[in-house]
Every structure is written in C-alpha cells, then in structure tokens.
N, C-alpha and C positions, 0 to 999 in steps of 0.2 A: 314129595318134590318141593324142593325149592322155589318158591313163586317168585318171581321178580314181577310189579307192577305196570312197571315199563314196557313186559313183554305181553299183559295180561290183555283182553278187551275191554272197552271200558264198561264200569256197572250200567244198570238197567236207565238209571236217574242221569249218570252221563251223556250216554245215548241221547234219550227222551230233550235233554239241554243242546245237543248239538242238531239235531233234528228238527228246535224250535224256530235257534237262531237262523241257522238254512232259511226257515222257510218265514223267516225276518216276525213270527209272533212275538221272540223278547230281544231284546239287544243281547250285542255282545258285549264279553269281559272287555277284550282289544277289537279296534279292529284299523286297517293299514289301508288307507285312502290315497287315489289321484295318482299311484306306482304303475309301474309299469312291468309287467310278471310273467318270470320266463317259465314257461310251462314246458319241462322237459319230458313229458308225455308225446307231446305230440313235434318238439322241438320249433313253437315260434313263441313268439312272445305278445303276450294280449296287453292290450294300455286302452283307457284307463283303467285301473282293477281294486275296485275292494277286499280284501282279505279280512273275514269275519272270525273271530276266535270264540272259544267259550269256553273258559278253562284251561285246560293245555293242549288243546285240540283244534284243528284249521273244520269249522261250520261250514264255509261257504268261502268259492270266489266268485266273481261276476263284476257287473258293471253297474248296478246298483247300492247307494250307499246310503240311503236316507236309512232304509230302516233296519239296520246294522247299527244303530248309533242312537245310544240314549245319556241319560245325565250323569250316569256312571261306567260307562264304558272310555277306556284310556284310547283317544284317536292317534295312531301317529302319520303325520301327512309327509307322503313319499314324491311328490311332486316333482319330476322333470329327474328322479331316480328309478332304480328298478329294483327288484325282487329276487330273487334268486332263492333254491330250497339251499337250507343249511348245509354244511360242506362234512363229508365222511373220512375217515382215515379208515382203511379195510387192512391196514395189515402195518403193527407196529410193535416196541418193545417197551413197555410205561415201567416195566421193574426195571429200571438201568439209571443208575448216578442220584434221580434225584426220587422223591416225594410225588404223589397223583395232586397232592394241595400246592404244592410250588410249581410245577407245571401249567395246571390247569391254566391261571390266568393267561397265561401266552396261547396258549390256545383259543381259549374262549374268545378273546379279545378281536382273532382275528377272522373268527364263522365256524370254528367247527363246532357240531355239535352232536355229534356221535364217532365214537372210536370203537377200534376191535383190536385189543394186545394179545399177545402171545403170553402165556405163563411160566415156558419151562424154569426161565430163570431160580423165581421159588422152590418150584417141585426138586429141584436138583437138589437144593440144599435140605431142604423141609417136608417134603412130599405133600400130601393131600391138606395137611394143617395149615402148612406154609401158604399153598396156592389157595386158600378159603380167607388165610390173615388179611391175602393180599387184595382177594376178591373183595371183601368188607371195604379195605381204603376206597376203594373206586365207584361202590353203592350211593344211590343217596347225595347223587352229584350236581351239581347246574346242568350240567351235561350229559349223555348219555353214553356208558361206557361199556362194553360187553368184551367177553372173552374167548379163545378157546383152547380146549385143554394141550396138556402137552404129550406127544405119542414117546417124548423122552429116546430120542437116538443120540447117541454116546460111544465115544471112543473106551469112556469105564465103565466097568462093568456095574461097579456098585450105583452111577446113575444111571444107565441103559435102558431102563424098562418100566413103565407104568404098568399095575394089575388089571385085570379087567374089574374088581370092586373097585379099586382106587378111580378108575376111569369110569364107572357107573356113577358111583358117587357125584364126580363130575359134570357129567352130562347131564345127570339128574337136576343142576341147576342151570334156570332158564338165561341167566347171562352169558351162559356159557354153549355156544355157537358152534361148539363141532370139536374136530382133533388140528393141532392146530400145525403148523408146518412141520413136515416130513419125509427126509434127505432119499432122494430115491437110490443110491445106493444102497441102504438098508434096508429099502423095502426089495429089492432085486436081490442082496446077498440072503435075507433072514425072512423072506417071506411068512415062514411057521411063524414068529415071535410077533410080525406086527400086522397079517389080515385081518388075523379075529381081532384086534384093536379096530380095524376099519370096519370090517362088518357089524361089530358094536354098535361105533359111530352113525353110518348108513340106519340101520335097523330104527333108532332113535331121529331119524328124520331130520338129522344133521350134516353138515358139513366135512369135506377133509380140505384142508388146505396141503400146497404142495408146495415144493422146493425141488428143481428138474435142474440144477446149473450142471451142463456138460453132458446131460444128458442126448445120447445120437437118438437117430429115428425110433429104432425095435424098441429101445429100453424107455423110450419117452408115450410111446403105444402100450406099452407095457405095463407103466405108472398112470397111462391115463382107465387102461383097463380094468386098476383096482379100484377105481374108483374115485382116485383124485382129482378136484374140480379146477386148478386156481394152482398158481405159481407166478414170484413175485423176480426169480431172477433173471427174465431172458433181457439181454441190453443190448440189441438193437431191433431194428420193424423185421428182418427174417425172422426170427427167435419167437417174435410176437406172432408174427404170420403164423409160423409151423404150428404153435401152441393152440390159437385161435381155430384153427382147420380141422384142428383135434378134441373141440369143445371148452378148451380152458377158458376161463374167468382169465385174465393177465394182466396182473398189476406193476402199473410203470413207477417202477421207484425214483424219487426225488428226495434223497435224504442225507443225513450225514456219510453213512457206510458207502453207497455208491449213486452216483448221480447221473440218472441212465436216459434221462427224459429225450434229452436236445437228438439224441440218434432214433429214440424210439418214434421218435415226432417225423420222422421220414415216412410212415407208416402213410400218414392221412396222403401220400400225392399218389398211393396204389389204391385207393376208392375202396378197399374191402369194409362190410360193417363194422363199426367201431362200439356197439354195443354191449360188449365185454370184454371192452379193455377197461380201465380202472386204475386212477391215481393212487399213489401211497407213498408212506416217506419209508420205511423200514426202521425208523428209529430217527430222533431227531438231535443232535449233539446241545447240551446248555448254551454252548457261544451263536451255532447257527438258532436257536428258537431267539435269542436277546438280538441279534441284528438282522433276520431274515424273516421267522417270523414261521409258521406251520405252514397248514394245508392251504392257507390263501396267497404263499405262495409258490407252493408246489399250483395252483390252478392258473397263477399269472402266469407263471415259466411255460403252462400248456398254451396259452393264449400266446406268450409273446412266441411260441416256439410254430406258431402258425395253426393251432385246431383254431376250427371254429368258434366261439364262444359257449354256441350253445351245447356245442357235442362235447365240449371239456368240459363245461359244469355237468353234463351228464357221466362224465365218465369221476366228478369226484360226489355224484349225488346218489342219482337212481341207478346206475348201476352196480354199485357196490350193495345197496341197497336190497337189489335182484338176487346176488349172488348170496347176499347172507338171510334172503328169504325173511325181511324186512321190509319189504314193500309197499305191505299194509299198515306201515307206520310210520318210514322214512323214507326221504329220499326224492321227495316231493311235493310239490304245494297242490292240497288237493281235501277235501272234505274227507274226515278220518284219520289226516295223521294227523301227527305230533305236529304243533307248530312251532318250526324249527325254520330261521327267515336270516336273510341277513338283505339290507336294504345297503345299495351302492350306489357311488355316485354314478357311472355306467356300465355298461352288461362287459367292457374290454378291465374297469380298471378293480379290479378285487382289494378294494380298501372301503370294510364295511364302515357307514357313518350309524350304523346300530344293528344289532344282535338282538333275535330274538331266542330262545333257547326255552320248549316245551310251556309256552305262552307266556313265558317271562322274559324283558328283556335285562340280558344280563352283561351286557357290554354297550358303551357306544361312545363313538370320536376317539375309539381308543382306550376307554379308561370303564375297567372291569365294576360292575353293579350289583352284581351276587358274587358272593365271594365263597372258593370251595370249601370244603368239609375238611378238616384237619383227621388224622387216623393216628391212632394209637397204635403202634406194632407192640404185639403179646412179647412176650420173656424170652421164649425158646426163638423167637425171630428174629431177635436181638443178639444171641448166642450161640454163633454159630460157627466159631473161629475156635475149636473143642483143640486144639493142640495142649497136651497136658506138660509138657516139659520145650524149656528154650532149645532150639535147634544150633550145633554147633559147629563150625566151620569141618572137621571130620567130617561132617553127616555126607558133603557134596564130595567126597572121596570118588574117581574112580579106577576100579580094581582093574587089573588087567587081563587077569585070570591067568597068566604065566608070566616067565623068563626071558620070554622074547625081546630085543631092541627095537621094534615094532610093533605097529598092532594096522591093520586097517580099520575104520570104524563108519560105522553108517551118521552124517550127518543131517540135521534139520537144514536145508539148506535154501535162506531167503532169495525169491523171484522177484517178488514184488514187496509192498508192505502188508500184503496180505496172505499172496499165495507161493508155497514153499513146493519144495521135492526133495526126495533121496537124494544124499551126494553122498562122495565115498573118498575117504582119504586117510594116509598113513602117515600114524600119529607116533612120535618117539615113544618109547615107554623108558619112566624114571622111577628105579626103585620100585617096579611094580605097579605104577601108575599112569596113566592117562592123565595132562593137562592141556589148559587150553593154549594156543598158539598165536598171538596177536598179530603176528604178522600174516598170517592168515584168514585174518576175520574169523578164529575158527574162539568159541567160546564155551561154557557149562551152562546147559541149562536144567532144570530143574522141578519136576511138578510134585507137591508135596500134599496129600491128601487132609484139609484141614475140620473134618464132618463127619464122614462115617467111619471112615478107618485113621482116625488121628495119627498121622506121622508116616504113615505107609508113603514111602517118594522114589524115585527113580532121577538118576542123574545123567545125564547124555550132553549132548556136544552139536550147539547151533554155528551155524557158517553163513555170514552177511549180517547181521543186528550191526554191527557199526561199534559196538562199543569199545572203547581204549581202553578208560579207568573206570572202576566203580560198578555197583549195579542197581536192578530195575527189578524190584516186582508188584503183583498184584493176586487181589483173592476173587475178581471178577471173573474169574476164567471160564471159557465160553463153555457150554455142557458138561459142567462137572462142576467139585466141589475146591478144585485142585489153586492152591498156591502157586504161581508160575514165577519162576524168578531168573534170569539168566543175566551173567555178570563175570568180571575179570578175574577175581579172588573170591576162595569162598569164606574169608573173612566177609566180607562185603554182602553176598549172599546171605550168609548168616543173619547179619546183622538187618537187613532188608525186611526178612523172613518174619523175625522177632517180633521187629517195629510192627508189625501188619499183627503178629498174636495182641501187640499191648492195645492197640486201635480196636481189636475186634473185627477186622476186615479195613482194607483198605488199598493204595497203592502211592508207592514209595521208592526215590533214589538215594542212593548212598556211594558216597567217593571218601575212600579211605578211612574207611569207618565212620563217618559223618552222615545224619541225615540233610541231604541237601531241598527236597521236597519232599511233601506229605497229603495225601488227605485221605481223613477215616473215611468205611464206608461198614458202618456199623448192623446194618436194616441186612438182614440173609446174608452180609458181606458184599453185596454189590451195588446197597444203595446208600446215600445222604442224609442225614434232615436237615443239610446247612440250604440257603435259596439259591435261586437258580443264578443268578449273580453271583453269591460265594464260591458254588462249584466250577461257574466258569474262571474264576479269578484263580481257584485252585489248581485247575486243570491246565490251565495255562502258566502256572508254574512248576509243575511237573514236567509238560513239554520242554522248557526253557533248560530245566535238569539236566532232561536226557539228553536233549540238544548238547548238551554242555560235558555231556561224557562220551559222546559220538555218535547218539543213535540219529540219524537220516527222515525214520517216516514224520512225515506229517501227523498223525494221529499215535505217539510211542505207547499209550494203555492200552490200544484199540490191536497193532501189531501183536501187541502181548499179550492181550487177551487171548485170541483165536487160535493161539499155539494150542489150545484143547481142544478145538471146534472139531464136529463129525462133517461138517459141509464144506469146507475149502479145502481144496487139494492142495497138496498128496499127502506128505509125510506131517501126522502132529504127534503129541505126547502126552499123557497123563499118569499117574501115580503109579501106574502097572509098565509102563513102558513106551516104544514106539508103535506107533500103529500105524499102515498105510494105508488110505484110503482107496485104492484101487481095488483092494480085496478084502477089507474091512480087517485084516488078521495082523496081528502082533510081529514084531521083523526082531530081534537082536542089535544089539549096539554092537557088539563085537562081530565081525563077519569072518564065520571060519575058515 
C-alpha cells in the first residue's frame, strides 16, 4: 500500500510532543494568542483562545497562554480577529487548463487547505499511469490534496470502464478517497459493469461520490441503494432537501460550470439540519480564480447569501471533512488535527490576514510564503495527441448512403450552452452528400479519436453553435479522448484539427483557413504549463474568436467540450457515433 503521511497517525515521539505541549511541560513550535475561535464542534465561538501547535499538529486550545510560549516558539497575536478551521474544496477538477504549481497560489492565498479532485480526466487519456503522473504533481504540497479514482462512464467504449486491478491499484493509495463521481444513468442502465466497482470501493472502507442530475424519486432511491453517498448537482433547496432525506452528503456548487448557491441558500429558512450539506466549486475557471478568488469565496457568497456564519464555515470545514472520513485530521480546530487556521478580520468577512497550512504559515495579507512544488509530467503524458497522418478536408465527408434528393438526419441540437437534444431535419442531398445549411444553424460536427484508436472519427450534423464562418476545436473533450471540432467548411475543420496534432493538444479557431486563436494544451491534452494569467489571457482570446465567427455562449471551449460528456442530456457524440442519453445506446445519423 501506498502510505501517504498525511493520512498516517502521527509516530510515537509526535504523540508524546503533542501530549507535552497540551499539558504546557514544553512550549510550542506556534502558538495563536488573544483570537477569538470558531469551534464548529459545538457551533459557538470561544475568545480569548490560545491555539498551541507542535509541529504540524493543533496540541491544545484554551484560555491559557503563558505556558504555551517559550523563546522559541513563533507567537502570532490574533487580537480583536478570529479563527476559523482552514477551508475544504470536497469536490473539484485540478486536471483542467492549468498546472497544481500555478493554481495553488490562488488557493492557498485565500484559506484552503485541503482539496478532493476528481481524476478521470488523466485515466481517460492514460489510464492508471496517467492518474499516478498526476497524483505525484499534487503530493508533497503546502497544502493538502487528495483524490478519488475514476469509475470512468463514457459515451466510448474505449474510455468506459476502469478494471477492478486498475481500481485496486488505486484505492490501494491512501490519497485516494474512494470512486469518484458516477452518472446514475449508468449505473441504472449497466448495473453488471459498475456494482462490483462500488462494492470494491465500499469493501476498502471508502467512499462513492455521486452525480443524480435529473434523477426522479425511484431511480434517485435506487442510486442511493447502491450505495452512493454525495452528489454535487441538485440546484435548488427541493433537490437539496430530497437528497438530504435520503442520506446524501450535498454539495452546493459555486463555480465556474454552474453557480447554484444563491437558490440553494433558500434552504436555511425551512430549519432542516444543515449538517450535510457542503460547499464546493466543481471546478474553478483561470479568470474567475484571478478576480474572485476559491473557496473564500464560495464561503462569503454562503454568508452573504444569508447562512449563518457559523454553519457555513461548517458546511466548507467539518463537514466535508465528515463525509470523506477525515475528521480525525481536518476540518477543525481541535487537539490532533492538522493545524490548518486561517486568522480573519471577522467571523462575516472571509479575507484571511494569515494562513496557516499544516503548522506552517503559508500565506498572509494576501501574499503566498511557501511556495508549491513544481511537477515534472513523464513522456508518454506529454504525448498524447497519437494522430499518425494530417487529417484532410475529405475525412469530414458525409455519405448519404443513396440517391435520394433528401435524407432526414438526426441533429445535436443546442438548448442551452450546455444542454442539447435530438432534432430531426431534412437535409438536401448533393452528389451524394449531406452538407451543412447556414441558414439553418445546422453545421459538421466531428469527434475524432486522437489516443487509443488514432483517427477512428464520426461526422454528424450540430443545430444552434452559432457559427457563420470558420471553425472551433478542442482536445479537451469531456470523458473521452476525442478531438471535437465543429465548423462551416471542412477545409477549416481540417485545418483546426491539424493545428491541435502540431500543439500536441489544444484548442483553436480558424476562419478561412487562418488561425485566428490558439492555445496549446500539451500535459494528457487538456492541460497548460503557461500561468494562470497566460491561460486566462489565452482563453479570452479564443472567446473573442469565436465570438467573432458567431458562437453565442459565454464559455465556447466549455460548450465544446461537453459535446462528449455521459452526464448532460440528451444527444452527445464521440468517435463511434451519436449516443443518447436517455438509454445510454448509439442512434444513427441517418433515420431510416
């Protein structure tokens, strides 16, 4: 087994040092005088309070400070401030745009000091190697970072499935927190394919996180039966309620993807226990971490959005804490854990004037003090853009399979900027072919397998993207390995395509054969190592692109991405074809 030390007890002589300082026979390392410290145990707040440290470990609170404090122990005086346990992210996606070393600072800077990410991203591309590459960048941090594996549900086949060694392997290591979200449609359609995953999981005295969006009553009883704890999508206080009633963990997201809080926040004026609800961003965009900032303020928006103080720093502390059976080490200030602190001007305004992070303080007034661990990605993580020959405007051919002066054809057909459905419309057929129709919003889209099966693509026909001239692709594609490119001309396509094989991953517009935006995403193909300022400088010139050839959403990588995803309804697409979500099964382009 994998030890992680972080998750270990401390040695014998650790112990024996935190037992001393408790009982004030030697001073402490730190220790945090004259604060005033929210105790989310019992939910009030004690003043004045000493906070005695010894090593990386909280020895002792109380109200005694004399013998806490010798000539070498570092005092810091919290005076007419308070205390608060360090701030958790319980459900997020750290493999996405940038580096865990460009991140961090924005993090750290602002109190958190434990994260829980998701892995599939890697597995998808790289499998067990990948997700070990990835685990390595995040070890070894200011911070404490942990994961859980991926149960891998997938529109393709060739990513679809994690083995039970592959998922042994995983769990085997102690960062690694359980199976980590998993679309309950797949677990209702393929129950064979993914219990023994969970009972794995279970059996090893871990965790399942869940994903229920759209889920009614039977099938949401059904999902909680198998044993899933925790789901991150429901976006308003019924969704919360139902979930709650049913034992879920329910994490309120506040992130870039969707920002569900201010409805969830209705919740607190129906009095039900809020002890398993739980803050979390889902993922945090480069622009929103440089102007908004993480989890301090995902915890103001709880505060201003009317919780209490204290039961929202519970819901981004000790109860996350709870749920991932971390309790004995985070999630509160308290003799034995981690001393993990962030000192505030008051318990309303979450703007730490110092960070402590595992007895070190690693932030304060803003300006980061430990600085993260830089990671090396291996060869093959680097390499993962395997297309052996340039792709060429033919490839996005589609056939019509007859003579017909028609054809009907099943369309991707955009809802929103995220979520699509079947549409159905009758397309001229020229010379045997199917093209697209501008005047109809109707365009090519394209997912082009660039990993396991190099080259293997499928070409269909999306209705709403906006686009007039030119196109858009990306090698980010949600649950798969897949290229997604959709566009006016498949010269343009083409050429999209290419640009993203010469980068080695990336995403990119082109109008009339010109690159008009770019930026590589070289790391498995979905991530950076330019900082977190470059990528938003970049990313905001890809918008500006698309913008600029008619695409509408707000987020045009983020639209484009998820055309692969197995979680958002209805109709997506991947190298094999269309697949509906409603019944997990493959539909035809052509409808006979």
């Amino acid at each position: 087994m994998n030890k992680s030390s972080r998750l270990s007890a401390p040695d014998p002589k650790q112990i024996a040092c935190l037992m001393a300082t408790s009982m004030g026979r030697i001073p402490a390392n730190m220790a945090i005088v004259n604060g005033a410290v929210a105790n989310v145990y019992t939910q009030e707040v004690m003043t004045p309070c000493t906070i005695s440290i010894c090593g990386q470990r909280i020895a002792r609170v109380g109200l005694e400070a004399e013998s806490a404090i010798g000539p070498d122990t570092k005092v810091i005086d919290a005076e007419g401030q308070v205390v608060i346990p360090g701030l958790i992210d319980g459900h997020t996606h750290l493999a996405s745009l940038f580096t865990i070393a460009e991140f961090l600072p924005y993090a750290m800077k602002g109190g958190t000091t434990t994260i829980i990410t998701e892995t599939l991203e890697p597995f998808s591309v790289s499998g067990v190697a990948g997700v070990i590459d990835f685990l390595k960048s995040i070890r070894d941090q200011p911070i404490k970072i942990f994961a859980t594996a991926p149960p891998m549900v997938s529109i393709s086949r060739k990513t679809k499935e994690i083995t039970m060694a592959d998922l042994q392997t995983l769990l085997d290591r102690d960062e690694v927190l359980g199976l980590g979200e998993s679309y309950w449609q797949a677990i209702i359609q393929e129950p064979d394919r993914y219990l023994p995953l969970f009972s794995q999981t279970l059996d090893m005295g871990k965790v399942l996180e869940g994903h229920s969006a759209g889920a009614n009553f039977d099938k949401l009883s059904a999902y909680a039966a198998a044993g899933v704890s925790s789901c991150h999508e429901p976006i308003n206080a019924k969704e919360v309620i139902d979930r709650l009633r049913m034992g879920f963990y329910v994490l309120a997201r506040e992130g870039s993807i969707r920002r569900d809080l201010a409805d969830i926040a209705k919740i607190k004026d129906t009095h039900v226990d809020l002890r398993r609800l739980i803050l979390s961003t889902d993922g945090v965009s480069p622009e929103d971490l440089i102007d908004k900032g993480y989890m301090e303020y995902v915890l103001q928006k709880a505060i201003d959005c009317g919780f209490d103080p204290l039961v929202a720093i519970q819901m981004a502390t000790l109860n996350v804490a709870e749920h991932f059976r971390l309790d004995h080490l985070v999630g509160g200030i308290a003799p034995g854990r981690y001393a993990d602190l962030l000192i505030l001007p008051d318990i309303r305004t979450i703007n730490p004037t110092s960070v402590v992070s595992m007895g070190r303080v690693i932030a304060q007034n803003g300006e980061i003090r430990v600085q993260p661990r830089p990671h090396v990605y291996a060869p093959a993580s680097m390499d993962s853009i395997r297309l052996e020959k340039k792709i060429v405007a033919e490839d996005f051919i589609i056939d019509a399979k007859n003579k017909d002066a028609a054809a009907t054809v099943r369309t991707i057909e955009m809802i929103t900027d995220l979520v699509t459905r079947e549409g159905r419309e009758e397309m001229p057929v020229i010379d045997g072919r199917i093209s697209p129709d501008l005047t109809r919003d109707i365009i090519k889209i394209a997912a082009i397998d660039r990993t396991h099966r190099p080259g293997k693509q499928f070409t269909g026909l999306i209705k709403g993207f906006g686009i007039k001239t030119g196109a858009m692709a990306c090698s980010a594609a949600w649950d798969s390995t897949a290229i997604i490119v959709v566009g006016t001309t498949d010269n343009d396509m083409s050429v999209a395509v290419n640009r993203i094989r010469q980068l080695k991953g990336g995403t990119v517009v082109v109008r009339d054969g010109q690159i008009l935006a770019e930026m590589a995403l070289p790391i498995f193909g979905i991530m950076s190592p330019l900082s977190i300022r470059e990528i938003a400088a970049a990313t905001d010139k890809l918008s500006s692109a698309a913008t600029g050839i008619g695409i509408p959403f707000r987020d045009p990588m983020l639209s484009l991405a998820t055309l692969t995803g197995a979680a958002i309804p209805f109709l997506r697409v991947c190298e094999e074809g269309l697949v509906s979500l409603k019944n997990g099964r493959r539909v035809d382009l052509i409808v006979e």
